[in-house]
C-alpha positions in Angstrom: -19.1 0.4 1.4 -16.6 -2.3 2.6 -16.9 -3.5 5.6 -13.3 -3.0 7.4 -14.0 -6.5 9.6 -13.3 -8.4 6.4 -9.7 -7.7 6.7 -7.1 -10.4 7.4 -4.6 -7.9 7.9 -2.2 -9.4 6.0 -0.4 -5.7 5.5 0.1 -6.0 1.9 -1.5 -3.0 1.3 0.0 -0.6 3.5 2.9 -1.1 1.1 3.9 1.9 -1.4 3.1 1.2 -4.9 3.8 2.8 -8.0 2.3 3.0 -11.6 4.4 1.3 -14.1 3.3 1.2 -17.7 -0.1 1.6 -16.6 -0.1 -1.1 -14.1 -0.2 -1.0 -10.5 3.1 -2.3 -8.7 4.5 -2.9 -5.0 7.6 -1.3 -4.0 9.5 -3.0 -1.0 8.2 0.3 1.4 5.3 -0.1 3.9 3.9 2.8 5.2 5.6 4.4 8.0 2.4 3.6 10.3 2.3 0.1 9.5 4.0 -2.4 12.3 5.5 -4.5 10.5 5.4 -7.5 12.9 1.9 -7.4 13.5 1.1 -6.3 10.4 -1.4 -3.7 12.0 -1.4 0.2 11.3 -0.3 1.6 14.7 -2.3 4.7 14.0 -5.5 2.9 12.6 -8.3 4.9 14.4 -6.8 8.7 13.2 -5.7 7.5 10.4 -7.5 9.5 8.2 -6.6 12.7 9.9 -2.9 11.4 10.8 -2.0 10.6 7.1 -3.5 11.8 4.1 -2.1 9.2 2.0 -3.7 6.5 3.7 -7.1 5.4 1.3 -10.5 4.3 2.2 -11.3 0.7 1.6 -13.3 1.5 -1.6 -10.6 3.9 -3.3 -8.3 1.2 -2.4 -10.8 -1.7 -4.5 -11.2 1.1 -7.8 -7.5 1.9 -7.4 -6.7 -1.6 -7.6 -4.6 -2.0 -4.1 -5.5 -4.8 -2.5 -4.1 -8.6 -3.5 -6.2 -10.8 -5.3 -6.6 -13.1 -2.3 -7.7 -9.8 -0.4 -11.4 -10.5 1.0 -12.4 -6.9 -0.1 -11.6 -8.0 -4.0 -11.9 -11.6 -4.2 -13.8 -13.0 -7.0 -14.8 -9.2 -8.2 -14.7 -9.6 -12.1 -12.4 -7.6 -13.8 -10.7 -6.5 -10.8 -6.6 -6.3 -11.5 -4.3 -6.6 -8.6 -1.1 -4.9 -8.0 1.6 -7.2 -8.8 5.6 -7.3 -7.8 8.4 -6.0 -9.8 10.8 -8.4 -11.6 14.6 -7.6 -10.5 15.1 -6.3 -14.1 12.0 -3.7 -13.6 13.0 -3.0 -10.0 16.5 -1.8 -11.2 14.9 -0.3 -14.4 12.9 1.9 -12.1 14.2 2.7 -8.9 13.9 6.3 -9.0 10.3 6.3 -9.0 10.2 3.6 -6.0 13.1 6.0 -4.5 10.1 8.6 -5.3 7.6 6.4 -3.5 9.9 6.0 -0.5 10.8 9.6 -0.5 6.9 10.6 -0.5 6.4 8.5 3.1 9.6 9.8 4.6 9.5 13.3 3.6 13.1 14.5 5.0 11.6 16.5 7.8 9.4 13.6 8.5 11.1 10.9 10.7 9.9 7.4 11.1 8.5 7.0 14.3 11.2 5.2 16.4 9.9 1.9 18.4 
């Protein structure tokens, strides 16, 4: 089990992603929990039981979530990070990052408001 002090909480993967061709991509959405200035989720401690979505550290390393430079991941062989969208690929597939988006902002679920 990862240890959850390892984090640099860089944020990176509180972002949406999508799978695209078999690959693991970002979408420009963070979470709705995350804060985006410090870069820490705002409901860290209930998170499990205040968003379903949200991962454990180790279904995020066999998912392939974190960023190569992520502490969890770095310098596991064979381990293939998400990676960004070229403009062509973000246009070719918005509706499945309008998807993504859609599934963190349900329409009766409302951003909290800071």
């Amino acid at each position: 089990m990862a240890d959850p002090k390892l984090c640099e909480k860089c944020g990176r993967c509180c972002y949406a992603k999508i799978i695209l061709d078999g690959e693991v991509v970002y979408t420009p959405f963070p979470c709705p929990h995350l804060d985006e200035d410090t870069r820490l989720c705002t409901i860290y401690d209930r998170r499990d039981e205040l968003n379903p979505q949200c991962l454990t550290i180790d279904m995020g390393i066999r998912m392939g979530l974190f960023p190569a430079d992520c502490p969890y991941v770095r310098g596991l062989p064979d381990y293939v990070p998400p990676r960004h969208l070229t403009p062509t690929e973000l246009e070719d597939c918005a509706d499945a990052i309008l998807e993504a988006q859609h599934s963190l902002h349900p329409p009766d679920d409302k951003p909290d408001e800071a």
